[in-house]
C-alpha positions as CSV (number, residue, x, y, z in Angstrom):
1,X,-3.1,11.4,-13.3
2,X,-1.5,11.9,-9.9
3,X,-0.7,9.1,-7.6
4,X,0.8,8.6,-4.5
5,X,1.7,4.9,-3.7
6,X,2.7,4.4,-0.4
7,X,4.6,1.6,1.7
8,X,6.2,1.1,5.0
9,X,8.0,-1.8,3.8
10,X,11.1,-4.8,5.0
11,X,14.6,-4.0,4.2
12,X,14.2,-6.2,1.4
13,X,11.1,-8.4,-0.3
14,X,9.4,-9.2,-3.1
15,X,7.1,-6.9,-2.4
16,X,9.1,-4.5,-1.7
17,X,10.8,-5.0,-5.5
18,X,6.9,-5.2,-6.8
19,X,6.3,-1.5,-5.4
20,X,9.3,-0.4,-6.9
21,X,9.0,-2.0,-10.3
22,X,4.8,-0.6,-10.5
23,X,6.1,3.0,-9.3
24,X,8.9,3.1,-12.2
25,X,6.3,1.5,-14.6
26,X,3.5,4.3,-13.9
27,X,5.9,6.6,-13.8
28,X,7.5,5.6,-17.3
29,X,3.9,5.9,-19.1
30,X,4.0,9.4,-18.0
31,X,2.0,9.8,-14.7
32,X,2.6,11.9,-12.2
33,X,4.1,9.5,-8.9
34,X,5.3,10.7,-5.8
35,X,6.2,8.1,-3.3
36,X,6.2,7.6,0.6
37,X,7.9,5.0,2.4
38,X,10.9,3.8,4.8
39,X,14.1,4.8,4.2
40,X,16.0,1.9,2.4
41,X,19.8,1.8,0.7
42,X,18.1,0.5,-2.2
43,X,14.6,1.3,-3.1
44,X,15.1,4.6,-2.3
45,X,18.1,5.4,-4.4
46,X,16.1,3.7,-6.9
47,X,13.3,5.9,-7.2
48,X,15.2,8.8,-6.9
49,X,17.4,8.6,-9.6
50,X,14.4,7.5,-11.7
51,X,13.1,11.2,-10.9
52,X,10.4,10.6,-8.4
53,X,10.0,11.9,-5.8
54,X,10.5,10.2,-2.5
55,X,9.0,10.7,1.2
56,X,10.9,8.9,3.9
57,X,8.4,8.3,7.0
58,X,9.2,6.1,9.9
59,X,6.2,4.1,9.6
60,X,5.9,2.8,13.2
61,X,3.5,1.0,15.1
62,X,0.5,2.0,16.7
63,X,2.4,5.1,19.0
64,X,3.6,6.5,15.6
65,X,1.5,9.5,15.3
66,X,3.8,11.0,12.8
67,X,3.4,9.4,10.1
68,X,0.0,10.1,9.5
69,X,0.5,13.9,10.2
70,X,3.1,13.8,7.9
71,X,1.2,11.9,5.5
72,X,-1.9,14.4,5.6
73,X,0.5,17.0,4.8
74,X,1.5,15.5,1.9
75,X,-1.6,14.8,0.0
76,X,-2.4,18.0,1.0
77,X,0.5,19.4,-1.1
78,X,0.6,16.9,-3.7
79,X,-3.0,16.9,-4.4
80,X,-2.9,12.8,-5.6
81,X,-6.4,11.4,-7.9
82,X,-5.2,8.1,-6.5
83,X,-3.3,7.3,-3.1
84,X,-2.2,3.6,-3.1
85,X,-1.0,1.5,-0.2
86,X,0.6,-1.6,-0.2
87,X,0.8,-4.6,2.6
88,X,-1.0,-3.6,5.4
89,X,1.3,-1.1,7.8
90,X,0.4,1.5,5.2
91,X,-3.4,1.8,5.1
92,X,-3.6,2.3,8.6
93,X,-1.3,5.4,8.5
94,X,-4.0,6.9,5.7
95,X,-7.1,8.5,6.1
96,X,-10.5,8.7,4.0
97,X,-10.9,12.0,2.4
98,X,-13.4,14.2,3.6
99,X,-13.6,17.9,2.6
100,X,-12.2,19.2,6.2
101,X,-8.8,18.1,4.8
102,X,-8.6,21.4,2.4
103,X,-7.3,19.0,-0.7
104,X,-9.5,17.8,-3.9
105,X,-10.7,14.8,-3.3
106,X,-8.5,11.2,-3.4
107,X,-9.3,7.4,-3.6
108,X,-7.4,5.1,-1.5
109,X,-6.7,2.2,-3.2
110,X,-5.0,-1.0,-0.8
111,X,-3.0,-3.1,-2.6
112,X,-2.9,-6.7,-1.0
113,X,0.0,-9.5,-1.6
114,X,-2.1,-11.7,0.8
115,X,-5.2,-12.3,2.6
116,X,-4.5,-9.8,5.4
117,X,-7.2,-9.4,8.2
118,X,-9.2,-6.5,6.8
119,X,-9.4,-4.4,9.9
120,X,-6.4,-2.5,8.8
121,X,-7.8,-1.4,5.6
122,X,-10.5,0.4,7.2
123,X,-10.0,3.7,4.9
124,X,-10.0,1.9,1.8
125,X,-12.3,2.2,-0.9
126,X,-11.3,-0.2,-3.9
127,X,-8.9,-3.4,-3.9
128,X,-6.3,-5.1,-6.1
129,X,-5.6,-8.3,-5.1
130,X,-2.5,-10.1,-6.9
131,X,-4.3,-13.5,-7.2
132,X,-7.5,-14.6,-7.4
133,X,-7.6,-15.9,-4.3
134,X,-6.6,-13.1,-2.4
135,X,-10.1,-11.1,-4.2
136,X,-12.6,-14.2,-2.7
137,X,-11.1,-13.1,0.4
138,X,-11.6,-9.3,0.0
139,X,-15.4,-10.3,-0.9
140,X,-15.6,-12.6,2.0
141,X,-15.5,-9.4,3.7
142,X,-18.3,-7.7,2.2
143,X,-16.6,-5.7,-0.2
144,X,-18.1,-4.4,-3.6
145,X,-17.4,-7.0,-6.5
146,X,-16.7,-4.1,-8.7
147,X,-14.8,-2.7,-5.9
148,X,-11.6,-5.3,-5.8
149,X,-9.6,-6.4,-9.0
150,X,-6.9,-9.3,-9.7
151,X,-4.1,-7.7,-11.4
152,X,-0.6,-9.9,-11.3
153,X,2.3,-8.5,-10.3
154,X,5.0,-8.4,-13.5
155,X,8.8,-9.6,-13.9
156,X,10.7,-8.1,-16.9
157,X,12.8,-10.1,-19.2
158,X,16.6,-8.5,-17.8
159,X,19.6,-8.4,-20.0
160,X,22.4,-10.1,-18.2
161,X,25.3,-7.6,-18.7
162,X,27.9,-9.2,-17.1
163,X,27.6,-13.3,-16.8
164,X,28.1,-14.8,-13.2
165,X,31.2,-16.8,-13.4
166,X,30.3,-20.8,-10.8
167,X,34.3,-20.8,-9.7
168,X,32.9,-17.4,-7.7
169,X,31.1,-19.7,-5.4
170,X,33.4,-22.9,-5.8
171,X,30.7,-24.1,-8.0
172,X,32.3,-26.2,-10.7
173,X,31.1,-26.0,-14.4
174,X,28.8,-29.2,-15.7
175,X,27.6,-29.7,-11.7
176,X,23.8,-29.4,-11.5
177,X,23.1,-25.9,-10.4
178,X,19.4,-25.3,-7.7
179,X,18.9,-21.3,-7.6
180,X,16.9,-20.1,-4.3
181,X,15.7,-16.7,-4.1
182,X,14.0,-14.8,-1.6
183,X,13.9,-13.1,1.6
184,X,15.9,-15.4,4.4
185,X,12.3,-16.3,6.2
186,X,10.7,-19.5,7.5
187,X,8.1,-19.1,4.9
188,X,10.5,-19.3,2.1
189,X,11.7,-22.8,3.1
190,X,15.6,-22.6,2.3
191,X,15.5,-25.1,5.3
192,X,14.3,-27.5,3.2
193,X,15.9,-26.9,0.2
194,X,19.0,-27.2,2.0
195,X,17.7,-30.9,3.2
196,X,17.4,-31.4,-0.8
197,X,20.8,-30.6,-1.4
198,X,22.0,-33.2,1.4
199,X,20.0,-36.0,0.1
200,X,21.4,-35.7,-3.3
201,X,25.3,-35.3,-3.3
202,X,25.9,-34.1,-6.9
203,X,23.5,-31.3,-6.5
204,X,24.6,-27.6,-5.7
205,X,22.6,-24.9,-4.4
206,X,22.6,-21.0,-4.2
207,X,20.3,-19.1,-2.4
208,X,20.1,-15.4,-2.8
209,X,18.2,-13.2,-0.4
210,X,19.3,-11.8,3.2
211,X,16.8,-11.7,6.2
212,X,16.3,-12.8,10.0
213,X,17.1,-16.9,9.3
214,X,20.5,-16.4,8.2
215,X,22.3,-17.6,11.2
216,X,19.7,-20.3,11.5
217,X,20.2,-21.5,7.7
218,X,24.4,-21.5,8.1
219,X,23.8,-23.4,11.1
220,X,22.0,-26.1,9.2
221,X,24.3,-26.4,6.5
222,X,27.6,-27.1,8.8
223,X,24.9,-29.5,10.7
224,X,24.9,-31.4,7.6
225,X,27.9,-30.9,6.1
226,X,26.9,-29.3,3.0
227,X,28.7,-26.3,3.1
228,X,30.6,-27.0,0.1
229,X,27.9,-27.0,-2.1
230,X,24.8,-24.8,-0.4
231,X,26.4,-20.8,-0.7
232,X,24.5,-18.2,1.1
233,X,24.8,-15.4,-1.3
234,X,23.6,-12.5,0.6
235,X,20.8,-10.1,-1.3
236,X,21.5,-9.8,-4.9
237,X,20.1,-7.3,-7.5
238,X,21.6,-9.6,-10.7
239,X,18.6,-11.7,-10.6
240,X,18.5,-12.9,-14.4
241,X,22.4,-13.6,-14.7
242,X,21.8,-15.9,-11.4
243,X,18.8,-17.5,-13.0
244,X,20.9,-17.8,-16.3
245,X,23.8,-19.4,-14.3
246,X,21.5,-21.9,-12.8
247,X,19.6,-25.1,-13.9
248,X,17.1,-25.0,-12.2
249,X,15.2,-22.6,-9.8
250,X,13.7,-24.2,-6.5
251,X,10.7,-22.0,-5.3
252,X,9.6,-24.1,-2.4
253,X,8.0,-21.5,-0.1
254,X,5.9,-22.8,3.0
255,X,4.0,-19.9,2.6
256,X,3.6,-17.3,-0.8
257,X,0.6,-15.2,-1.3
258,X,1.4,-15.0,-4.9
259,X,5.6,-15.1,-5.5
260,X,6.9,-13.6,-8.3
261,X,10.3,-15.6,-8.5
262,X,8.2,-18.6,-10.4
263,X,7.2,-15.5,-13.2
264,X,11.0,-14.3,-13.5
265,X,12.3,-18.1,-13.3
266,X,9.6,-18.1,-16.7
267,X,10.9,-14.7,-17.8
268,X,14.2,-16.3,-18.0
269,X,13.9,-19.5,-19.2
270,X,15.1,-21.2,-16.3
271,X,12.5,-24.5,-15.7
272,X,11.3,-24.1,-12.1
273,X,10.1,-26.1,-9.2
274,X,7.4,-25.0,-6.8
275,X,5.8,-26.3,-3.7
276,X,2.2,-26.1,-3.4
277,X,1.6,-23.3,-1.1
278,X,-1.3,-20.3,-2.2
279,X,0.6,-18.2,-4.9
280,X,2.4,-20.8,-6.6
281,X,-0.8,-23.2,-6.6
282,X,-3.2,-20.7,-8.4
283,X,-0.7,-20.2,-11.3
284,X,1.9,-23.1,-12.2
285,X,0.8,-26.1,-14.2
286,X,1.9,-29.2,-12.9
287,X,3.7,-31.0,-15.7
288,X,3.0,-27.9,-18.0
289,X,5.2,-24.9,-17.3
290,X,6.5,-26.0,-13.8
291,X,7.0,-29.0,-11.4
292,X,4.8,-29.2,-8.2
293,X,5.3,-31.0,-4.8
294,X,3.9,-30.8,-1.6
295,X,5.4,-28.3,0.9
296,X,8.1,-29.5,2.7
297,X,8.1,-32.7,0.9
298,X,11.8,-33.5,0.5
299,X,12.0,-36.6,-1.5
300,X,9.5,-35.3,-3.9
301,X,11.4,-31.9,-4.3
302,X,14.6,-34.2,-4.7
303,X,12.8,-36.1,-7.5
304,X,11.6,-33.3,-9.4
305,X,15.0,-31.5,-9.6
306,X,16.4,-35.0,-10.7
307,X,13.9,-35.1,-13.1
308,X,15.2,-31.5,-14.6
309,X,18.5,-32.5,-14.4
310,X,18.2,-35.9,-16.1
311,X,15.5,-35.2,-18.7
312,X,16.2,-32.3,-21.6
313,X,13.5,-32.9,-23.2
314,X,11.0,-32.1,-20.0
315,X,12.6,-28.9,-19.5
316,X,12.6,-27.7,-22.9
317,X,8.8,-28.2,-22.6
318,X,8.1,-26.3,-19.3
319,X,10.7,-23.4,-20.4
320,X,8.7,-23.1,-23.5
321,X,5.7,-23.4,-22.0
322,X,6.7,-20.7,-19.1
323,X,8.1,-18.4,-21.7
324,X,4.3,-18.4,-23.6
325,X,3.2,-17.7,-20.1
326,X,5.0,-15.1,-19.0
327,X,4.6,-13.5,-22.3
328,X,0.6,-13.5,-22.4
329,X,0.1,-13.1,-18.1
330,X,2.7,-11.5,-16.6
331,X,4.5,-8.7,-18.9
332,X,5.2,-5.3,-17.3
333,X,2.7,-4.4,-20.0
334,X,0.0,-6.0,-19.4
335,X,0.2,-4.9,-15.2
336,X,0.7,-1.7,-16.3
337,X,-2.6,-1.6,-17.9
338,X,-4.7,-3.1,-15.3
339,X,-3.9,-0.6,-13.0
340,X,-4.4,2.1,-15.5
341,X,-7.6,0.9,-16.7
342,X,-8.9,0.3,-12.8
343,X,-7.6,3.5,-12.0
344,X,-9.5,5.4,-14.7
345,X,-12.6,3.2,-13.9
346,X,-12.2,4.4,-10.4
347,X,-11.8,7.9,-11.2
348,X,-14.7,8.3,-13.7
349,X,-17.0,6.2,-11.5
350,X,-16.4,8.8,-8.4
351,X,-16.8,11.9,-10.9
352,X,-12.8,13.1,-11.1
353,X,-12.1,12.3,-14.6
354,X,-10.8,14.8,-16.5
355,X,-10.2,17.1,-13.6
């Protein structure tokens, strides 16, 4: 099979980690993927030394004709079964095949990480949506029920090769540890968690991500005095040795269409604490594999990170609990396979199988 997946993408995301971690996967099982997408110090490189192919388009706004010259070209060459886009800048830089384009014909698949208005995915033709949530609203819209999947995005259990040493980040050994991570973003709610940390003097916190709030968030922590024990660790690509090195991992987004830390925190066995925003919400168990307050709730935050920190035997049962999660839901495996088998659906249901 022959697919081109296609993002414009942020500097750095979750999402953007998702495409990269489904285009290596696919590309792994033997399919033939060819990428477009920003240029990035990261993703890029990534892809490229993974053998695939990469097209870096500027993806710009509404005056950008380029881009979708560019990216007729390319699925002219190319010749794709399936063209994916992801997030919403994409799709509207994509066209519907028709046979004046000289090229066999394509399916346009839009991958959506939240309920985006669906005006931009005007050349689509089928749907994965990453929760379930995010498929009532693609069928809301009028959309085919056989036309839109849920498929979860996937974290992989990482070896940690090299262990994070605390006294890095003036972090002393035996202090209880709060991990953060995630794009430096109102939605993500580091605010808050840094509010956390200054209600509860013992309690140290990293957060690992980069993004426009930065200034904002240091600002905050000298406000409050913290700054000995909040770090601001900049974007990090050692995201199983942090969540090793930490007790607990505080995924209190304002905001999360589906959030894939709260999978990796299981992946990791590191017991994790969410708020109760979409994502999260449609997944974690309250009491079961995970903790669950109400956004921007700081004393009920602080009290379930006490909890963790003052009851073993609570988070032995949620990292247990996670783990058997993560192992039957969220495996790069079992991702992998839902595309596949959507993919070959699609293809055999618009008469290009076997071509």
């Amino acid at each position: 099979m022959r697919i081109l997946q296609v993002m414009a993408g942020a500097e750095h995301g979750g999402a953007e980690t998702a495409f990269v971690d489904m285009c290596l996967a696919l590309h792994e099982a033997g399919e033939v993927v060819e990428v477009a997408t920003r240029a990035n110090d990261i993703r890029v490189p990534r892809l490229q030394k993974a053998g695939i192919f990469v097209h870096v388009l500027p993806f710009g706004g509404a005056v950008d004709v380029y881009t979708g010259a560019r990216l007729r070209k390319i699925i002219q060459k190319f010749k794709p079964d399936i063209v994916q886009s992801w997030m919403s800048r994409a799709p509207s830089k994509l066209m519907r095949w028709k046979a004046s384009m000289g090229c066999p014909r394509y399916v346009h698949v839009a991958r959506l990480g939240s309920p985006y208005k669906m005006k931009y995915f005007k050349t689509a033709e089928y749907f994965v949506a990453i929760t379930p949530l995010i498929r009532e609203h693609i069928l809301a819209h009028g959309v085919a029920g056989d036309h839109a999947v849920h498929i979860n995005n996937f974290a992989e259990v990482e070896p940690v090769t090299q262990a994070i040493n605390r006294a890095d980040f003036d972090t002393p050994e035996g202090a209880p540890l709060a991990l953060g991570l995630g794009r430096l973003h109102p939605d993500k709610a580091f605010d808050t968690l840094i509010e956390v940390a200054a209600a509860q003097p013992d309690l140290y916190v990293w957060i690992a991500g980069e993004g426009p709030q930065r200034a904002e968030l240091e600002a905050l922590i000298e406000k409050l005095g913290v700054g000995n024990r909040v770090k601001l660790l900049g974007w990090r690509t050692d995201r199983a040795a942090l969540l090793r090195a930490a007790d607990i991992c505080a995924f209190i987004s304002r905001n999360e269409g589906f959030g894939t830390v709260f999978v990796q925190a299981w992946a990791q066995g590191t017991p994790v604490v969410v708020c109760d925003a979409d994502g999260p919400r449609q997944f974690v168990r309250h009491e079961e594999d995970g903790l669950m307050a109400p956004i921007d709730d700081v004393e009920a935050i602080g009290a379930h990170i006490r909890r963790l920190i003052e009851e073993p035997d609570l988070v032995e049962r949620l990292v247990h609990n996670g783990h058997v999660r993560y192992e039957a839901e969220f495996t790069k495996q079992a991702s992998l396979q839902g595309y596949l088998e959507f993919y070959h659906d699609i293809l055999e249901r618009e008469g290009l199988q076997g071509r």
